[in-house]
N, CA, C and O atoms as a GROMACS GRO file, in nm:
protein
  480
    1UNK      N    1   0.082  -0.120   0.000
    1UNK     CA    2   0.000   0.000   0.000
    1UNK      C    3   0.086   0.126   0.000
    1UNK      O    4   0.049   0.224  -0.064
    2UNK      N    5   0.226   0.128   0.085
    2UNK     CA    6   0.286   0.213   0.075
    2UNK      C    7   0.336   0.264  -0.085
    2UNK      O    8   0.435   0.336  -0.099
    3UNK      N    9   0.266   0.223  -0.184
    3UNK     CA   10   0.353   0.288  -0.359
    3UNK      C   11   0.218   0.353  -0.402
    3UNK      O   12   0.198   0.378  -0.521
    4UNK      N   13   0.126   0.380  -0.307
    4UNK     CA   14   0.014   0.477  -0.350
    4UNK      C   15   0.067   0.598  -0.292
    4UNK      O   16   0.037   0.686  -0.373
    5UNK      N   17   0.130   0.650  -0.196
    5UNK     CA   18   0.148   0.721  -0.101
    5UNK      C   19   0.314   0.826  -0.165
    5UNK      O   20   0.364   0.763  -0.258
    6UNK      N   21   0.365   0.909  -0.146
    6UNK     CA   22   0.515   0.961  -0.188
    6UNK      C   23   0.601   0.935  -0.051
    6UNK      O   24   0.557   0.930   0.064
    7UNK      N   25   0.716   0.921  -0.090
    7UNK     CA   26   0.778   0.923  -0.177
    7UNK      C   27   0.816   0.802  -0.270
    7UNK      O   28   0.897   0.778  -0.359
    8UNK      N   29   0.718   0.742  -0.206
    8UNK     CA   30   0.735   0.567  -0.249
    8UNK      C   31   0.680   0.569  -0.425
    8UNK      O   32   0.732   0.510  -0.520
    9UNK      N   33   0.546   0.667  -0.422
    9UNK     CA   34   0.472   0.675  -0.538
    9UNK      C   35   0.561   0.727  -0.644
    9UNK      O   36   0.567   0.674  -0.754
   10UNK      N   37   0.602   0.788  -0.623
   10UNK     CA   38   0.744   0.865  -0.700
   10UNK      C   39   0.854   0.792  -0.756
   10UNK      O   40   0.888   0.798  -0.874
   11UNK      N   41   0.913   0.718  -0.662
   11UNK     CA   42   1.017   0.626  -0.661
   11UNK      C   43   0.991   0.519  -0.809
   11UNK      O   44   1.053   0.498  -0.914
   12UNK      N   45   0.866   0.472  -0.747
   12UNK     CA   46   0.864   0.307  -0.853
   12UNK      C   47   0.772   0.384  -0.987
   12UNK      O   48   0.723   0.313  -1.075
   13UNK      N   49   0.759   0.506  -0.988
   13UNK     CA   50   0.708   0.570  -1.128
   13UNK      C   51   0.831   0.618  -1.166
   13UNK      O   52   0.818   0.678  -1.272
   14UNK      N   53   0.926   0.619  -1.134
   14UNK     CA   54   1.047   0.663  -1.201
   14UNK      C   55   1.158   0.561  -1.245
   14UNK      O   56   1.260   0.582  -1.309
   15UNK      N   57   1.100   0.422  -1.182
   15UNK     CA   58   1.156   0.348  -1.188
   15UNK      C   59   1.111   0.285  -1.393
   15UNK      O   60   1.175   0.265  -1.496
   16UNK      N   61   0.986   0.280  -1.354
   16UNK     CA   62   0.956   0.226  -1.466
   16UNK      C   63   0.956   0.331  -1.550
   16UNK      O   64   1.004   0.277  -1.650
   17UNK      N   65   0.928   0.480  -1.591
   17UNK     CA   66   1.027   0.553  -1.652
   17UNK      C   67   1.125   0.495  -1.726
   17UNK      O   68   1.126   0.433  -1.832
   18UNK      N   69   1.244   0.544  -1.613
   18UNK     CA   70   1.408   0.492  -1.624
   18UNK      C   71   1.414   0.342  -1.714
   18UNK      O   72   1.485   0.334  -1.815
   19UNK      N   73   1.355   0.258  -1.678
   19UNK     CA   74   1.371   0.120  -1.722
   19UNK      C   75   1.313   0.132  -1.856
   19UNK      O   76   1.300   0.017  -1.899
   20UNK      N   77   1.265   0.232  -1.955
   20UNK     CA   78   1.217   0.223  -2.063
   20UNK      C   79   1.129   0.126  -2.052
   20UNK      O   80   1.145   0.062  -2.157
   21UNK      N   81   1.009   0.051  -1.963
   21UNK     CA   82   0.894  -0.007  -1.991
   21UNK      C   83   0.794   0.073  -2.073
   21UNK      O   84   0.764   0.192  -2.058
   22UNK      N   85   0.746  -0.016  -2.163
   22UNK     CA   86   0.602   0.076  -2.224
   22UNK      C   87   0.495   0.097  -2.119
   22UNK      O   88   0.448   0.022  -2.033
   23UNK      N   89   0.469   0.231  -2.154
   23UNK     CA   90   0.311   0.227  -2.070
   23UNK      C   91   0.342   0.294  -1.927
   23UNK      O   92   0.263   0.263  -1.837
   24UNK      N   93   0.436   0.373  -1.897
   24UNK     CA   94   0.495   0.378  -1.727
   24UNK      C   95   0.409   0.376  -1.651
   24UNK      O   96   0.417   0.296  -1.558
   25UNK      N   97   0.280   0.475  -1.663
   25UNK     CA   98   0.208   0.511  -1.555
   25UNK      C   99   0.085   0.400  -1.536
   25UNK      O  100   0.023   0.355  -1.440
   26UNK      N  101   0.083   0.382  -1.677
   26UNK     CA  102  -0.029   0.213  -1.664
   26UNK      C  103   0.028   0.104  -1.538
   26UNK      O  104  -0.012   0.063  -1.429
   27UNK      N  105   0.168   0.081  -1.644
   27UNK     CA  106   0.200  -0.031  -1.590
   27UNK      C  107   0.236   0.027  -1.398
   27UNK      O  108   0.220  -0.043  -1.298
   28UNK      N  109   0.269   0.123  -1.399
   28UNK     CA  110   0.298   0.120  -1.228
   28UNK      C  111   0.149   0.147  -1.142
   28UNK      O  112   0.154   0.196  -1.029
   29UNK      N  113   0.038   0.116  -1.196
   29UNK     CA  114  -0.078   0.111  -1.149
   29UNK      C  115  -0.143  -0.013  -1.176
   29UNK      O  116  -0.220  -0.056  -1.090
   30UNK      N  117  -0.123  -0.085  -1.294
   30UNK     CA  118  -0.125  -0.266  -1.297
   30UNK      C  119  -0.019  -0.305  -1.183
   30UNK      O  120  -0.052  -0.388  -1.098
   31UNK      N  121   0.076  -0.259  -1.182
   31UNK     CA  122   0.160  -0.366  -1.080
   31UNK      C  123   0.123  -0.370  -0.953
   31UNK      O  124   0.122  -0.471  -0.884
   32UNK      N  125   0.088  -0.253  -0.916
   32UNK     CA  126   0.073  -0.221  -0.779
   32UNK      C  127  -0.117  -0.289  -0.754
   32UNK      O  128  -0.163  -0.336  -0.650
   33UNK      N  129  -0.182  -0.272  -0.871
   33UNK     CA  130  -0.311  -0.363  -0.835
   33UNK      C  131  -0.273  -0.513  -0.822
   33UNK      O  132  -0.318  -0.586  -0.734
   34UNK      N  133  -0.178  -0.556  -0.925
   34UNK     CA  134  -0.193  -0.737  -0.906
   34UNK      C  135  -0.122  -0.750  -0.830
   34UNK      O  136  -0.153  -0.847  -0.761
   35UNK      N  137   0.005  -0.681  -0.784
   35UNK     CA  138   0.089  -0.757  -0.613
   35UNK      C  139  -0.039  -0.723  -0.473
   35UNK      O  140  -0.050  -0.770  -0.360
   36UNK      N  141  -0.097  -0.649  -0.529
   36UNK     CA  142  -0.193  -0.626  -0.388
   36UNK      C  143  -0.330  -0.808  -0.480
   36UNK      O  144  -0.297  -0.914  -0.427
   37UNK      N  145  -0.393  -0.817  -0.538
   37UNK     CA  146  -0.522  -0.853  -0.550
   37UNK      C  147  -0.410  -1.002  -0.530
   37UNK      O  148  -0.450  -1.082  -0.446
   38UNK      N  149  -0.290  -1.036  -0.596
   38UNK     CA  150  -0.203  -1.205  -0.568
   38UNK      C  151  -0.194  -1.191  -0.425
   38UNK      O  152  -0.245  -1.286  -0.364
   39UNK      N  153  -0.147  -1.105  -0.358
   39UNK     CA  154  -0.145  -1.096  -0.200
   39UNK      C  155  -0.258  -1.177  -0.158
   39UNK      O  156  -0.262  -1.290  -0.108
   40UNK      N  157  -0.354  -1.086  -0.192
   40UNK     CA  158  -0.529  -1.146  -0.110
   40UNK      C  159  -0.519  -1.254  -0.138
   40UNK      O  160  -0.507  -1.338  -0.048
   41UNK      N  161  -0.519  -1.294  -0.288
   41UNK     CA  162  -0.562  -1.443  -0.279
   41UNK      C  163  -0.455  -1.532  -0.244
   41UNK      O  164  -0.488  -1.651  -0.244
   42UNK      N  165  -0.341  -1.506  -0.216
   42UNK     CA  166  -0.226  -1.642  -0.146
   42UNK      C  167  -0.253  -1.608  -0.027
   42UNK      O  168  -0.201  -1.687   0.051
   43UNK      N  169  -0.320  -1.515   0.031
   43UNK     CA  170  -0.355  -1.499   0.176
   43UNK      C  171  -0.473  -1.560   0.212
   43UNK      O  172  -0.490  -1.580   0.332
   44UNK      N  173  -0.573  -1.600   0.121
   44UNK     CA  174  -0.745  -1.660   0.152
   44UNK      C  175  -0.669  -1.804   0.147
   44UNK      O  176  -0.733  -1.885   0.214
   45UNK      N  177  -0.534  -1.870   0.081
   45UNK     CA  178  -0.526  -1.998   0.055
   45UNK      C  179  -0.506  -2.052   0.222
   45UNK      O  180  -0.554  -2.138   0.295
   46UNK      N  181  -0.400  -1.935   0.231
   46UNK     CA  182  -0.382  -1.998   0.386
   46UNK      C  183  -0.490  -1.936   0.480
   46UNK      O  184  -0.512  -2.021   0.567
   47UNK      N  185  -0.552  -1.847   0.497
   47UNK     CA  186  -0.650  -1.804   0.586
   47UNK      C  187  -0.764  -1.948   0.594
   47UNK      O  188  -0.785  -2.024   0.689
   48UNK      N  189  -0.840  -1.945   0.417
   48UNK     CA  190  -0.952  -2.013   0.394
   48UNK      C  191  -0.913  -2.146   0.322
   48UNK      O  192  -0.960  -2.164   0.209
   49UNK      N  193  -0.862  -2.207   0.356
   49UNK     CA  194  -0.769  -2.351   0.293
   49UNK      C  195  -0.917  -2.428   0.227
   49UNK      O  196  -0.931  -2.468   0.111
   50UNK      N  197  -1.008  -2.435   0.326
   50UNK     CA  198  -1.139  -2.532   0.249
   50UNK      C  199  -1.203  -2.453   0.240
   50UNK      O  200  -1.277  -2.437   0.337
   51UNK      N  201  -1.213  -2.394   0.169
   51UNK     CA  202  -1.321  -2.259   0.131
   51UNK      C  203  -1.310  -2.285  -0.035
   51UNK      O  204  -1.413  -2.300  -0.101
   52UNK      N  205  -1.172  -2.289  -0.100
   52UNK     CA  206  -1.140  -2.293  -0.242
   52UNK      C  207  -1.244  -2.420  -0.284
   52UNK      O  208  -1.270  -2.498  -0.192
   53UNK      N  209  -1.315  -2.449  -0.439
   53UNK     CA  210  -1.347  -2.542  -0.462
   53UNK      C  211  -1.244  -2.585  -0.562
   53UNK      O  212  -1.172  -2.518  -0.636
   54UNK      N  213  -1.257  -2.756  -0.538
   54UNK     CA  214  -1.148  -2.828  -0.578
   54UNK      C  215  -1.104  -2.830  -0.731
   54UNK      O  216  -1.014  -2.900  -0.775
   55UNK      N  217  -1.150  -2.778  -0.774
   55UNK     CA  218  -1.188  -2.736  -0.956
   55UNK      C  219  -1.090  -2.633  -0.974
   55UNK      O  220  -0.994  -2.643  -1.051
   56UNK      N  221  -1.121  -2.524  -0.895
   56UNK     CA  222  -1.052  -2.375  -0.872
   56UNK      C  223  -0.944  -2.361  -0.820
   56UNK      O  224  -0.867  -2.270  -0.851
   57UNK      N  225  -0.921  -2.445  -0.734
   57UNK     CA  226  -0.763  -2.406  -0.651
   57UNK      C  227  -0.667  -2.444  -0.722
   57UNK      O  228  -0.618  -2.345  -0.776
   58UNK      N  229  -0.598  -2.567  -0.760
   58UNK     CA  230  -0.489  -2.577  -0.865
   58UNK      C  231  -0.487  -2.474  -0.976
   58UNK      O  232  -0.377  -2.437  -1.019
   59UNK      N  233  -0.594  -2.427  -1.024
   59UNK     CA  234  -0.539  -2.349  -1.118
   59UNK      C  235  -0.536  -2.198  -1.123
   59UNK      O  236  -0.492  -2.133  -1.218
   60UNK      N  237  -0.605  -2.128  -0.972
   60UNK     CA  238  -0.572  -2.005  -0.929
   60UNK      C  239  -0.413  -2.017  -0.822
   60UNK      O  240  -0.312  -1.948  -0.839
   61UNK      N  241  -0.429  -2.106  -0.734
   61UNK     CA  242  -0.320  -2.101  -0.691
   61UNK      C  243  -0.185  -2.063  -0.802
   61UNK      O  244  -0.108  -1.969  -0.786
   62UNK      N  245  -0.181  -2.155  -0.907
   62UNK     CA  246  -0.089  -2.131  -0.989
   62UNK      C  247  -0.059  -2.017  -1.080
   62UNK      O  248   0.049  -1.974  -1.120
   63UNK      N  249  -0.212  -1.970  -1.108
   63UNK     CA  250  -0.179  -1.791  -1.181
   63UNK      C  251  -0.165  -1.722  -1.098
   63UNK      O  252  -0.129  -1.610  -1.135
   64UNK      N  253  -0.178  -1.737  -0.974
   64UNK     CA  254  -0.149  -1.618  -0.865
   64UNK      C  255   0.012  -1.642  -0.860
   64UNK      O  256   0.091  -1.557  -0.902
   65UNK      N  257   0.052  -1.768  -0.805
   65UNK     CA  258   0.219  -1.783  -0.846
   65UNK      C  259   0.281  -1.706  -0.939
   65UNK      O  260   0.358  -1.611  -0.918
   66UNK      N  261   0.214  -1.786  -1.122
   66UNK     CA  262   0.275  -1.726  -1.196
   66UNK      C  263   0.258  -1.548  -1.181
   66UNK      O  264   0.345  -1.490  -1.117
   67UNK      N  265   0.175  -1.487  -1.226
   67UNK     CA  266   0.171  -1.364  -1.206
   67UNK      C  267   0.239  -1.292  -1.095
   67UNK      O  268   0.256  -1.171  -1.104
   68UNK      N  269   0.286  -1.371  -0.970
   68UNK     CA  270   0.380  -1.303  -0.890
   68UNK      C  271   0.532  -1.312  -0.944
   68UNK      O  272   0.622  -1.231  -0.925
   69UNK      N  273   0.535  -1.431  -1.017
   69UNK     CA  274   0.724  -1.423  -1.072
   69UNK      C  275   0.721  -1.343  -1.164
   69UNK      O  276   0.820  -1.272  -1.179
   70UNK      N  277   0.605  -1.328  -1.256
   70UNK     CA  278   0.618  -1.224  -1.372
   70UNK      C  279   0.647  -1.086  -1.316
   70UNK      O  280   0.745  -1.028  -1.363
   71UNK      N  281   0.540  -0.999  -1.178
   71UNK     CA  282   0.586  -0.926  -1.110
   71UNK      C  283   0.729  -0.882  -1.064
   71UNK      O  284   0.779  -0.770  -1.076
   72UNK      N  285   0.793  -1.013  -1.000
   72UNK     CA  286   0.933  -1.049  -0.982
   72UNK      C  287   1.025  -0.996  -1.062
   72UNK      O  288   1.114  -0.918  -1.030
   73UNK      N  289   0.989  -1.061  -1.215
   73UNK     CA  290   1.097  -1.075  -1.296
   73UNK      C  291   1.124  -0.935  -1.388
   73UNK      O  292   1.225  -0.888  -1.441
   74UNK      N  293   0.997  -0.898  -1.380
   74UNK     CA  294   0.982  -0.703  -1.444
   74UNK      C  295   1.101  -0.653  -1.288
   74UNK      O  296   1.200  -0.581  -1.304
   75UNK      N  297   1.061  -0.708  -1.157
   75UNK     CA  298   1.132  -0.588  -1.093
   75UNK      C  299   1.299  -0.685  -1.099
   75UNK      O  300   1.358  -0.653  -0.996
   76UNK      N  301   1.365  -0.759  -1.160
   76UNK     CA  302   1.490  -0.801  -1.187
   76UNK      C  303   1.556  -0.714  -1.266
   76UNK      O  304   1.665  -0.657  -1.269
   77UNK      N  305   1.431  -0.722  -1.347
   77UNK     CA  306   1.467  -0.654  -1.515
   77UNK      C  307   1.521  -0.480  -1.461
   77UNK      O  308   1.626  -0.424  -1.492
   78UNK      N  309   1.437  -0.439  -1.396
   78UNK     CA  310   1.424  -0.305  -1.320
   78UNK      C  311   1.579  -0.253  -1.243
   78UNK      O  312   1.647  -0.150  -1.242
   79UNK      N  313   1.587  -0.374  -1.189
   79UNK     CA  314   1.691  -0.328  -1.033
   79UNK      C  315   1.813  -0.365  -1.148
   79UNK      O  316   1.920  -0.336  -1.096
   80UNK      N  317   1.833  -0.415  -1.274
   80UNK     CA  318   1.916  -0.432  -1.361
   80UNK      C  319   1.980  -0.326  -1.492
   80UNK      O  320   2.088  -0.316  -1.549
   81UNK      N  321   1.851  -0.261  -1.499
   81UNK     CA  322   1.845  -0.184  -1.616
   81UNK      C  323   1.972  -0.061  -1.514
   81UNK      O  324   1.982  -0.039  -1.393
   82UNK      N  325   2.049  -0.004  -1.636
   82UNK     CA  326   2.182   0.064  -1.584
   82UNK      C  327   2.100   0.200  -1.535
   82UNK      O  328   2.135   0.254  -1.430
   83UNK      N  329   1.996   0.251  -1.608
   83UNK     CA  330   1.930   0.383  -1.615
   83UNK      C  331   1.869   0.397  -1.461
   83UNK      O  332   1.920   0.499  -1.414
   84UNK      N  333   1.791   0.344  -1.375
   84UNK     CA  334   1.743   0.327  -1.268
   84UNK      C  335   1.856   0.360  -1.146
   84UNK      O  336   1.954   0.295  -1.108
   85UNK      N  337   1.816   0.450  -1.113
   85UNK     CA  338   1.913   0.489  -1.009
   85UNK      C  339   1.889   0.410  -0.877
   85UNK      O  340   1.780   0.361  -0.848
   86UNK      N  341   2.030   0.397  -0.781
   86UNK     CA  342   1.989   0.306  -0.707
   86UNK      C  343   1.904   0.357  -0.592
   86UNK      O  344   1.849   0.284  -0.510
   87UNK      N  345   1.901   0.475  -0.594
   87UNK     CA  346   1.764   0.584  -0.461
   87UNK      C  347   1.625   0.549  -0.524
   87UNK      O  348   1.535   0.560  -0.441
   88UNK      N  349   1.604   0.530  -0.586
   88UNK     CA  350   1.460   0.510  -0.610
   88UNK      C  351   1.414   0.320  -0.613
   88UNK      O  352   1.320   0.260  -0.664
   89UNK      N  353   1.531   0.276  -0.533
   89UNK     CA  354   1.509   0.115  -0.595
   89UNK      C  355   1.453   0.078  -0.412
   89UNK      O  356   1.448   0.167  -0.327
   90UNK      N  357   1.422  -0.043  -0.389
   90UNK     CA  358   1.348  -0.039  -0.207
   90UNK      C  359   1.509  -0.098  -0.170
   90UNK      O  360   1.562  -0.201  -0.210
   91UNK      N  361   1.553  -0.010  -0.094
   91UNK     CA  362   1.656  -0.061   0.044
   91UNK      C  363   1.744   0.001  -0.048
   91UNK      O  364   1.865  -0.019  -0.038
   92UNK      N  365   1.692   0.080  -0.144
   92UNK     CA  366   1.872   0.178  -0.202
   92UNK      C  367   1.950   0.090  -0.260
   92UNK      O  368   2.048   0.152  -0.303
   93UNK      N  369   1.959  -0.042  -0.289
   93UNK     CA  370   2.073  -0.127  -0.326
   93UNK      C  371   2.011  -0.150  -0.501
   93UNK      O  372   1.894  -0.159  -0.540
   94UNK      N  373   2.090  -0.153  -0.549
   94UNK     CA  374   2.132  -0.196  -0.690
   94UNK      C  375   2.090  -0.352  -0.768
   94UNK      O  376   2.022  -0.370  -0.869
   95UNK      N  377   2.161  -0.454  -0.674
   95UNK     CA  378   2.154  -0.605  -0.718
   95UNK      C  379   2.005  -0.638  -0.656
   95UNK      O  380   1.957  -0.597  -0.550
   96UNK      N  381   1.960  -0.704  -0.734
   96UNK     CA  382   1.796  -0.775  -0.691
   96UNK      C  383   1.788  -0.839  -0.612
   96UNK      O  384   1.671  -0.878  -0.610
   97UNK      N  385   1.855  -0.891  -0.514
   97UNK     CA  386   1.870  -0.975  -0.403
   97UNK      C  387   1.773  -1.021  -0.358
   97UNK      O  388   1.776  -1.141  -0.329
   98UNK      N  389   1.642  -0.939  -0.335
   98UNK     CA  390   1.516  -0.914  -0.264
   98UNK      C  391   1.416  -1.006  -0.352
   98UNK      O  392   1.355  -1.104  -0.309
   99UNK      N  393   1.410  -0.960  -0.475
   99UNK     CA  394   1.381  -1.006  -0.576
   99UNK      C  395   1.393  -1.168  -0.600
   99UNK      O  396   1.312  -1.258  -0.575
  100UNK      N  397   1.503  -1.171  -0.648
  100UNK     CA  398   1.618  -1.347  -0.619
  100UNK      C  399   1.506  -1.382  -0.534
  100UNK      O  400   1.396  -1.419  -0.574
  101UNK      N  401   1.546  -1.367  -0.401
  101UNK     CA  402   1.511  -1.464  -0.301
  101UNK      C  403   1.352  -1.476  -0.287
  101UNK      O  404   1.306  -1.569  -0.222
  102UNK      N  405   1.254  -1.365  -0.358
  102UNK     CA  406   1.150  -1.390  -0.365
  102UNK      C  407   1.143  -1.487  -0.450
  102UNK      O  408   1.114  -1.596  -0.399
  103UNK      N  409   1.162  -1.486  -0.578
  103UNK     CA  410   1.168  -1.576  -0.696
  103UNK      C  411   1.188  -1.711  -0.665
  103UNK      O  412   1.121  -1.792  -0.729
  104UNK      N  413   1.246  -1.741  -0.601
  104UNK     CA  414   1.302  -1.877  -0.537
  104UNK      C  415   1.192  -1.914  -0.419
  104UNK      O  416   1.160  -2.033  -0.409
  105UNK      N  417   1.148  -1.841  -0.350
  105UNK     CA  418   1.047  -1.888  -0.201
  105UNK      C  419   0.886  -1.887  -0.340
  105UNK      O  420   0.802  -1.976  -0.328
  106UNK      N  421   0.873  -1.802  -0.431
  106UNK     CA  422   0.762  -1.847  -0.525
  106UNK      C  423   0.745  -2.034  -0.601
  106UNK      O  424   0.654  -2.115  -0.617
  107UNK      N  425   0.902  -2.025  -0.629
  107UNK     CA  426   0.910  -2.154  -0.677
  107UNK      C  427   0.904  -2.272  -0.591
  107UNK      O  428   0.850  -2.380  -0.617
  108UNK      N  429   0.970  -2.236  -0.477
  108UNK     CA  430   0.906  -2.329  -0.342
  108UNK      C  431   0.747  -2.326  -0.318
  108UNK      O  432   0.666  -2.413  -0.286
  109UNK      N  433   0.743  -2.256  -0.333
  109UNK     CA  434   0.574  -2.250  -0.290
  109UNK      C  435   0.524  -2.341  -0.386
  109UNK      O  436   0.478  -2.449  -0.347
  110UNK      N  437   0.527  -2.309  -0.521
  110UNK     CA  438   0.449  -2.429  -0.655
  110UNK      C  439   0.525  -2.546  -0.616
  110UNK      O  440   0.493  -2.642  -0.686
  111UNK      N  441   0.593  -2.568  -0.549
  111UNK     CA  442   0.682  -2.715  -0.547
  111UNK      C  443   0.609  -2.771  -0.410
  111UNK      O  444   0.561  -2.883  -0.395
  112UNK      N  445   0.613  -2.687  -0.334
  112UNK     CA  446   0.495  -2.773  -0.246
  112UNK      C  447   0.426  -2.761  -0.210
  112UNK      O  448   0.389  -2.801  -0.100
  113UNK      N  449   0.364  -2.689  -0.298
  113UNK     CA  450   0.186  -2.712  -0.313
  113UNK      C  451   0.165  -2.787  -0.399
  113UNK      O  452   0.043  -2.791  -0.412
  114UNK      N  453   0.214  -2.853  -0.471
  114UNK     CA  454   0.222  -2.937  -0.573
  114UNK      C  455   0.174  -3.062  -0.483
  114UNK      O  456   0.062  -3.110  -0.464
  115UNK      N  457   0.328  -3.105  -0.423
  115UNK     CA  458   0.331  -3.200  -0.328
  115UNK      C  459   0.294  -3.253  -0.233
  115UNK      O  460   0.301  -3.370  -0.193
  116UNK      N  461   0.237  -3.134  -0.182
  116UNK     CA  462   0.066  -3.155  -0.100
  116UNK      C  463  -0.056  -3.176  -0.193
  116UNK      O  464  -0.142  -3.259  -0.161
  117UNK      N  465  -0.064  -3.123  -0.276
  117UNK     CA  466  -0.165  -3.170  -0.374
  117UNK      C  467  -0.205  -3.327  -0.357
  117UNK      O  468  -0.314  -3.377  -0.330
  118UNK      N  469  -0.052  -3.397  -0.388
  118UNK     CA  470  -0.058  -3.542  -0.463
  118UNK      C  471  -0.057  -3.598  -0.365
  118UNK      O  472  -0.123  -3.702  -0.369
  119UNK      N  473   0.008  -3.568  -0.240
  119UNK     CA  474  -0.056  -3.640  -0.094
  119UNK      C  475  -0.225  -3.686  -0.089
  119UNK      O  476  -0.266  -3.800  -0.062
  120UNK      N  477  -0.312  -3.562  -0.123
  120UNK     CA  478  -0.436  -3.534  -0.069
  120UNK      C  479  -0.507  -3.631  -0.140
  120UNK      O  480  -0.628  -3.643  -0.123
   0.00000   0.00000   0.00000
């Protein structure tokens, strides 16, 4: 919620600017809706575990995944691009680190939820 607000709002609109993405002001108002609406719903999985019907969950669980690495991988692309200064990036640092290690705890997540799946 804090990239509705300045100086945060500022920051990641300059980001995508800088990074030559098409669309800046679109896309930094798509991003900031689908990391908030993937939030909710990887949050109802664990809040409301039997609430999902069994039809629906394998394959929202998994676009909520995917659509979070795609998120991810725009902000790799981002914290990479030379133009993006490193003050406007979160924690001031340069290398995606944050990023990385999200990318990796996403892919854990499809790996075992998978594996709980085939238990069930």
């Amino acid at each position: 919620m804090a990239k509705f607000f300045n100086p945060f709002k500022t920051f990641f609109l300059v980001q995508f600017e800088k990074s030559e993405l098409p669309f800046p002001e679109m896309a930094n108002w798509m991003g900031q809706f689908n990391e908030i609406a993937v939030g909710l719903v990887l949050i109802s999985f664990v809040v409301f575990p039997d609430k999902w019907h069994s039809k629906l969950r394998l394959p929202v669980f998994y676009i909520a995944n995917s659509v979070l690495a795609f998120i991810l991988l725009v902000s790799v692309y981002v914290h990479m691009h030379p133009a993006v200064p490193a003050e406007v990036l979160p924690m001031a640092i340069k290398p995606p680190v944050l990023s990385i290690v999200m990318l990796l705890m996403v892919a854990g997540n499809m790996y075992l939820f998978r594996n709980q799946e085939k238990r069930t």
